[in-house]
C-alpha positions in Angstrom: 185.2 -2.4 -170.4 182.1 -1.8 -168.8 180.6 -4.5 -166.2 178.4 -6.7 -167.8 175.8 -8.9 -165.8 173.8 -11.7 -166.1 170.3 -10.5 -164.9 167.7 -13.2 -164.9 167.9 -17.1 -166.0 165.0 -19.4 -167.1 164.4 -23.2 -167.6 162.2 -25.1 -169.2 161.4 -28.7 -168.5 159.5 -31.1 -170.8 156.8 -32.9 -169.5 157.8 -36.5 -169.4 160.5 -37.9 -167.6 162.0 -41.4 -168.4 163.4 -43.4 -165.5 166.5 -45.8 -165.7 164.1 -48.9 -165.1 161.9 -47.6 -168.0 164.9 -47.2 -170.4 166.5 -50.4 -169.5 163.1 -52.4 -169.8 162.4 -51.0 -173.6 166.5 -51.3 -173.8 166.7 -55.2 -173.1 163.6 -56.1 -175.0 165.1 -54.6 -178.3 168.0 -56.7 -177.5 165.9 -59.9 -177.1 164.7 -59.0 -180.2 167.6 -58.6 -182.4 169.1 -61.7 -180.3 166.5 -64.1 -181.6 166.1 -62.7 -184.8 169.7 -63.0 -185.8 170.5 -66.5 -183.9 171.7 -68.2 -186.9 174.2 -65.5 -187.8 175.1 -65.5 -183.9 175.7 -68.7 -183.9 177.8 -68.6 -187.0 179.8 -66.2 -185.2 179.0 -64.1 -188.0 177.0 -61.3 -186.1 178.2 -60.3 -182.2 175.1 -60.9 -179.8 173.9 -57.8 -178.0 174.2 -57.5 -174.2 172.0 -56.3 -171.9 171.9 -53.1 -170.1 171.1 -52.4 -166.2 169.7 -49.3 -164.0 172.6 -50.2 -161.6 175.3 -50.3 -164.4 173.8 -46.6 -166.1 174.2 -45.2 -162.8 177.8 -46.3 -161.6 178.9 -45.2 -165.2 177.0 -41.5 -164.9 175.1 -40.8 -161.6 172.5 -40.7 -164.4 168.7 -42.0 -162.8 166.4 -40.4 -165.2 166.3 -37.9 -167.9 163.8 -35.3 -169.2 162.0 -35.9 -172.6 160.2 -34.1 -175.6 158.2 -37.4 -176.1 158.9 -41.0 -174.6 156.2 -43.7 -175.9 158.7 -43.5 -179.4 161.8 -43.8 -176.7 160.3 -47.3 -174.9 159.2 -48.6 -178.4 161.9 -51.6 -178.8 160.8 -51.6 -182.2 161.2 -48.0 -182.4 163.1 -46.7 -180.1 163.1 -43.3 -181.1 160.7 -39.7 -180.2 157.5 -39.9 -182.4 157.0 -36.1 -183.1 155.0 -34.9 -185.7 156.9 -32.2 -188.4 155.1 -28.9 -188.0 153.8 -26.4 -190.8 156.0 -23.8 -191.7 153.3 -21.6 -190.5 153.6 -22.7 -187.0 156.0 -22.3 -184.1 159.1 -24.7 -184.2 159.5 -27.0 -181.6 162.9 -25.9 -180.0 161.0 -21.8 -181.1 158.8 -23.4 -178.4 161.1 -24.6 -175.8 162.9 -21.3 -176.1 159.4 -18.6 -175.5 159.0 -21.0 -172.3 162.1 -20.5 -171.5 162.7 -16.8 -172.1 159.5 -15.7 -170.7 160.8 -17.2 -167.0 164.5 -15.6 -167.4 162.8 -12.1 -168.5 160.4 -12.1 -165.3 163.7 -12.9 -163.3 165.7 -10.0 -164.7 162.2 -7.7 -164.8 163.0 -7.2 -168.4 160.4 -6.9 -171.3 160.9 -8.1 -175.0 161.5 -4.4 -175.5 164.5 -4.5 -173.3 166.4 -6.9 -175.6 168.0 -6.4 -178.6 170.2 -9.3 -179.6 168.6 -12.9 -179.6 171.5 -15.5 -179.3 170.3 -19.6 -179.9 173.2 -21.8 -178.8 172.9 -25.3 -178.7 174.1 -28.5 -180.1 171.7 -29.3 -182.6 169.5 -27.0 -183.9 166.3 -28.5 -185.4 166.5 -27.1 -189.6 169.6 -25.4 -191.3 167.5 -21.8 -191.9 165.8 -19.6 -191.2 167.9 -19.3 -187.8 166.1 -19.9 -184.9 167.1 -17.3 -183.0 165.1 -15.5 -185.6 162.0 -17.3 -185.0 162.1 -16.8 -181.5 163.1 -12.8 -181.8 159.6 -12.9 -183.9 157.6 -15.4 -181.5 158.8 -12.7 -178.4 158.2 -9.4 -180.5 161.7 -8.8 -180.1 163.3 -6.1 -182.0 166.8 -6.2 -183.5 168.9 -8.9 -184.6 169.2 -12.6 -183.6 171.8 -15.7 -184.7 172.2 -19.4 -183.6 175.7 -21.1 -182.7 176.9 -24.7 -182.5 179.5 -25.4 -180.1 178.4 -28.6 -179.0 177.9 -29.0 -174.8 180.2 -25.9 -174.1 177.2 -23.8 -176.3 175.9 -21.4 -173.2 179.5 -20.6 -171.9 180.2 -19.2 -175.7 177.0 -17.8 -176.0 177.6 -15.4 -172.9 181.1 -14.3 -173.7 179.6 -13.5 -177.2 176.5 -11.8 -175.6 178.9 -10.0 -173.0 180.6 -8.4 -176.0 178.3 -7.3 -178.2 176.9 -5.5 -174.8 180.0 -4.2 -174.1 180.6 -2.8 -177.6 177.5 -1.6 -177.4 175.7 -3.5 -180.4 172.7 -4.3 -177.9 172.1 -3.2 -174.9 170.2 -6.7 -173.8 170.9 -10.3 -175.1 168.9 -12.9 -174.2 171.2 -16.5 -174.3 168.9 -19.6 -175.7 169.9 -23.5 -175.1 167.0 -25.2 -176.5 168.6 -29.1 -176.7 166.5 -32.2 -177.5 169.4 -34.1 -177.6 166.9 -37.3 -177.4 166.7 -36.3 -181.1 170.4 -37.5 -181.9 170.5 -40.5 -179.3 171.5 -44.2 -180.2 169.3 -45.7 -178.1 170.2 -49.1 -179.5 173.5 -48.5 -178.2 174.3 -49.6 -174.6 177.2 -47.7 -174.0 175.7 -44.4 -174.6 171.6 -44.9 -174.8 170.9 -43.3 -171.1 173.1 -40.6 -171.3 171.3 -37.7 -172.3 168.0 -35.6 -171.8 166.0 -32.5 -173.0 165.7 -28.9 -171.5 165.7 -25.8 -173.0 167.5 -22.6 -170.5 167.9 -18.8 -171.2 169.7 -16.1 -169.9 169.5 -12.2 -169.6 173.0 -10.6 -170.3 172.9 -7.2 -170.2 175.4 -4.2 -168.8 175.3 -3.7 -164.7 174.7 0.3 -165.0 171.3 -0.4 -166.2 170.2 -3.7 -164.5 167.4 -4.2 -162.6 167.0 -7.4 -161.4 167.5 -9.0 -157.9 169.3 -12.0 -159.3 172.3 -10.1 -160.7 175.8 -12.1 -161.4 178.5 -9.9 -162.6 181.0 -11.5 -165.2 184.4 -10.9 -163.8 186.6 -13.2 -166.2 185.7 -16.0 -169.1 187.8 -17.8 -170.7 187.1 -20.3 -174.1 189.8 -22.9 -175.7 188.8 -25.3 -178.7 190.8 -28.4 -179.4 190.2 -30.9 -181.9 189.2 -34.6 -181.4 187.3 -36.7 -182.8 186.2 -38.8 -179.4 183.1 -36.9 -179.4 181.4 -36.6 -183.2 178.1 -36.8 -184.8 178.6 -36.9 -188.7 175.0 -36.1 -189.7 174.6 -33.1 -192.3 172.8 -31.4 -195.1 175.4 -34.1 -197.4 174.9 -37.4 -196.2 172.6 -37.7 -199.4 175.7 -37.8 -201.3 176.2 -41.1 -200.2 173.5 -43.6 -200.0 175.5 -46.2 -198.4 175.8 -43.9 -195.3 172.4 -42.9 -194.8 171.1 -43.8 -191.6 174.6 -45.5 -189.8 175.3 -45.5 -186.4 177.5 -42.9 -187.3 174.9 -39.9 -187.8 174.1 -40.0 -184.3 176.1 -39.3 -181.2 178.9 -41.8 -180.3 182.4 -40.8 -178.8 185.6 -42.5 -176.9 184.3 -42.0 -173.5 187.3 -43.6 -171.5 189.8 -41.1 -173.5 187.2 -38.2 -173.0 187.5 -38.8 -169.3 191.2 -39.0 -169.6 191.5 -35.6 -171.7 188.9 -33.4 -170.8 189.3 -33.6 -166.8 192.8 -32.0 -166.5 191.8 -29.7 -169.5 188.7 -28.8 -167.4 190.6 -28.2 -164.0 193.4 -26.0 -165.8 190.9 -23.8 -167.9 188.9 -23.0 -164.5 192.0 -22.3 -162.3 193.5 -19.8 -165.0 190.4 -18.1 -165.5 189.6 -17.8 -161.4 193.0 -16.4 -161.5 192.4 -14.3 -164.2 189.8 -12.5 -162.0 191.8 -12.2 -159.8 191.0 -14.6 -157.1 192.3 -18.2 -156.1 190.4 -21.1 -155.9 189.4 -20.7 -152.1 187.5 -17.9 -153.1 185.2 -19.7 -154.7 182.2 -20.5 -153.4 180.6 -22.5 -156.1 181.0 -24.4 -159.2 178.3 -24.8 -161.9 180.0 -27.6 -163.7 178.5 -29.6 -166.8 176.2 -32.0 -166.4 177.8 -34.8 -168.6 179.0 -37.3 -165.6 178.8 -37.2 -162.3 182.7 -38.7 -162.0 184.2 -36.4 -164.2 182.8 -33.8 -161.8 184.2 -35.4 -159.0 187.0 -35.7 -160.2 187.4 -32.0 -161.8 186.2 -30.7 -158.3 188.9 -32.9 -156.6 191.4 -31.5 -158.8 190.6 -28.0 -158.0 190.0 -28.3 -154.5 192.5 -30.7 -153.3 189.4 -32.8 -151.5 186.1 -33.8 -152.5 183.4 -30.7 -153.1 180.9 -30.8 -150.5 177.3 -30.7 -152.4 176.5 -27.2 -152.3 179.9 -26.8 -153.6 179.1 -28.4 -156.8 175.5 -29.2 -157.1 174.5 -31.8 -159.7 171.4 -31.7 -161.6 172.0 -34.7 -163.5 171.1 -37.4 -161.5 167.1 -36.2 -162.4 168.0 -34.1 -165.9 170.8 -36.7 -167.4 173.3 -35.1 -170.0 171.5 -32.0 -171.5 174.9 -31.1 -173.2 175.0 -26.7 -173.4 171.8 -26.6 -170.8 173.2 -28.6 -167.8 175.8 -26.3 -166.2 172.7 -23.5 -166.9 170.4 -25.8 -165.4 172.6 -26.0 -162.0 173.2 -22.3 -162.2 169.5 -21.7 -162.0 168.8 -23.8 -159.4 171.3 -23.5 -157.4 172.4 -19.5 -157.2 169.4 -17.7 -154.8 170.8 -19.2 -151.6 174.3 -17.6 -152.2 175.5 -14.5 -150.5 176.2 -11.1 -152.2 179.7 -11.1 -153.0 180.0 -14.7 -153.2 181.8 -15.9 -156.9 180.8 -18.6 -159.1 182.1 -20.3 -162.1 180.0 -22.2 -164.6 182.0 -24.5 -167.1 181.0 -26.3 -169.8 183.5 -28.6 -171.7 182.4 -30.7 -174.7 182.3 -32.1 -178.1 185.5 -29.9 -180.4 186.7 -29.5 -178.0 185.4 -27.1 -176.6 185.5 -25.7 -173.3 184.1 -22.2 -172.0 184.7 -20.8 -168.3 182.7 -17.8 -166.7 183.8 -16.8 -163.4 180.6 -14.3 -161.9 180.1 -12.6 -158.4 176.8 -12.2 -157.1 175.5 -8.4 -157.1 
């Protein structure tokens, strides 16, 4: 198989950030709210009184201080509580069509690629924002892209199956460039009545440059020596909003058609799965784990990382072992480990190897062990 690379990465940040203080001061006024409104049934023991949330408790549960944001006056709304965004013409550009041109634009400057360089436009993300026409389509037309472009939903581990797709169709020789998307507004399909899960996520939108080493050009090259994907079903991690919910009235608009999940049993079942899936696909490269240098890990918790990095490395990971964006991006399920990789790769020597890993709703988990060029 011929080396494939990834050549050039990009980010894009929204413009309004939401600190843990903000969220838990629009957080504890909806419950005052629904407190007082429903004493009587409270006090018949009929409905369960709501609790309120703290900046100290958000961040001993996820290293989580603040998060990134499409829009956050609807967010800090207690009688909203929600992104107020207004639905665009089918004539203009989507929103997450948007997130991605930002995003591509800085990931094609980095690999010193042109729109005429690519040929295969890949949109992976959790959520994508309509059902068709894809987005990756859009976005191939927004760029002037020739070719062909598809979206895919694997939940948080997105990115990691979006460059073992990209790698092959390079390698077979279907395009000669791909360019990865992650748009996420994963505000979009956030409780944020819920006070078990209402600070846990953000929106970012990254991008990559996958395309074969013989013909790269970039200075920020990362060969892809080994990745590795396993899917296992659960349902501790599930969002059951779709094109049928209509079907039944009674559902419309539950708690249910947003994200919830288990999170003490995802701790408990993910973690190992995480550690095992890295360590064979390190060895599948051919390395062992001291040869490592660092670890672009998902951004859903800060103590499942710890705890995945002390699993692997038989002691805590030093910070530039395992950087963590999340403390200042939150959960941006497929764009998090993406988001560390960008921000965290320039400072590493040549010949140094990496692995990003992504583990998620499914599920899912995807492993890319790269060497820098």
């Amino acid at each position: 198989m011929k080396p494939v690379v990834i050549s050039g990465t990009g980010l894009f940040t929204p413009p309004y950030s939401i600190s843990n203080d903000e969220l838990v001061t629009a957080f504890n006024a909806y419950v005052e709210l629904h407190n007082a409104e429903n004493a009587e049934a409270i006090a018949a023991g009929e409905v369960t009184a709501l609790e309120a949330s703290s900046s100290g408790f958000i961040e001993k549960a996820s290293g989580i201080k603040s998060r990134y944001v499409m829009e956050k006056e609807g967010i800090l709304d207690p009688k909203h509580m929600t992104s107020r965004i207004l639905e665009r013409g089918d004539d203009e550009l989507s929103l997450q069509a948007e997130m991605c041109v930002a995003a591509a634009k800085d990931a094609l400057a980095r690999a010193g690629r042109v729109a005429a360089d690519i040929d295969m436009v890949l949109v992976a993300a959790s959520n994508m924002q309509r059902a068709y026409p894809a987005m990756a389509v859009e976005v191939q037309e927004a760029l002037g892209i020739e070719g062909y472009g598809f979206d895919m939903n694997v939940a948080c581990s997105s990115a990691t199956f979006g460059i073992q797709t990209a790698m092959a169709a390079v390698q077979t020789g279907q395009a000669r460039a791909v360019l990865v998307l992650n748009p996420e507004i994963t505000s979009g399909h956030l409780n944020f009545r819920d006070r078990d899960s209402h600070f846990i996520f953000g929106d970012a939108c990254t991008a990559m440059i996958v395309e074969a080493a013989e013909t790269a050009v970039s200075e920020h090259q990362f060969e892809i020596l080994e990745s590795k994907l396993k899917t296992k079903f659960s349902n501790n991690i599930r969002n059951n909003f779709g094109f049928m919910n209509r079907f039944d009235e009674s559902g419309v608009g539950k708690a249910d058609k947003l994200f919830r999940q288990q999170g003490r049993k995802v701790f408990k079942e993910v973690c190992p799965m995480a550690a095992e899936m890295i360590k064979d696909t390190v060895e599948a490269a051919g390395l062992q784990i001291p040869q490592v240098s660092r670890y672009w890990l998902h951004q859903a918790n800060l103590n499942m990382n710890l705890l995945i990095a002390r699993t692997l490395l038989g002691r805590d990971a030093e910070p530039n072992e395992a950087p963590v964006i999340l403390d200042t991006y939150a959960n941006t399920s497929s764009a998090g480990s993406i988001i560390a990789f960008h921000k965290y790769q320039d400072d590493l020597p040549q010949g140094a190897n990496g692995v990003i890993c992504s583990f998620g709703a499914g599920y899912s988990i995807g492993c890319v062990v790269v060497r820098k060029k």
